[in-house]
C-alpha positions, 0 to 999 in steps of 0.5 A, spaced: 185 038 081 191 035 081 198 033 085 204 035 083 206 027 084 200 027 079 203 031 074 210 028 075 207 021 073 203 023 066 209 028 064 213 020 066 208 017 062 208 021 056 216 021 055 216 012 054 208 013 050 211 014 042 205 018 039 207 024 035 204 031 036 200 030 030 197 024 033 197 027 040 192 032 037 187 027 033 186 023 040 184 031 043 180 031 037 177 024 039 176 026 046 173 032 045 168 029 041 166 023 046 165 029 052 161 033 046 156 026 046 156 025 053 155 033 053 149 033 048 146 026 051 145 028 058 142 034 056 137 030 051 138 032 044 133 030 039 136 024 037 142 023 043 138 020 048 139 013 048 145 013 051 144 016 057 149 018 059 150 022 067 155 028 069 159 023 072 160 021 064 161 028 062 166 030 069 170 022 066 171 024 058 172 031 060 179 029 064 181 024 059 181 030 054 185 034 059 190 029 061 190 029 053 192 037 053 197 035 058 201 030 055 201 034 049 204 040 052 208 036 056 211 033 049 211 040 046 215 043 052 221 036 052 221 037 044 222 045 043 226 045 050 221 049 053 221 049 060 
């Protein structure tokens, strides 16, 4: 899903962002929940409807958690040298 040069750049990016890995953590928390609404809406739960959100909705807020998930393992590994 994605490129090496991809995976280079957020593993860039994570090293300049200053969010802590608790912080990290509440922010998959977050993302998670927006793709659980979006999940819940395009499936039309009572109550969930209005947003009317798509799969395409779904699909983005399921990449904006992963890419939370790499930045957090990606934190992990530089703090405890991990390789």
């Amino acid at each position: 899903m994605f490129t090496n040069n991809q995976l280079d750049l957020i593993q860039s990016l994570t090293k300049v962002d200053r969010k802590t890995i608790n912080t990290r953590l509440l922010k998959i928390m977050e993302e998670l929940g927006e793709c659980s609404q979006a999940f819940i809406s395009y499936e039309a739960v009572s109550g969930c409807t209005y947003k009317g959100c798509t799969q395409m909705n779904i699909l983005e807020e399921a990449l904006d958690t992963l890419l939370c998930v790499l930045s957090l393992v990606y934190q992990i590994a530089d703090e405890y040298n991990i390789d």
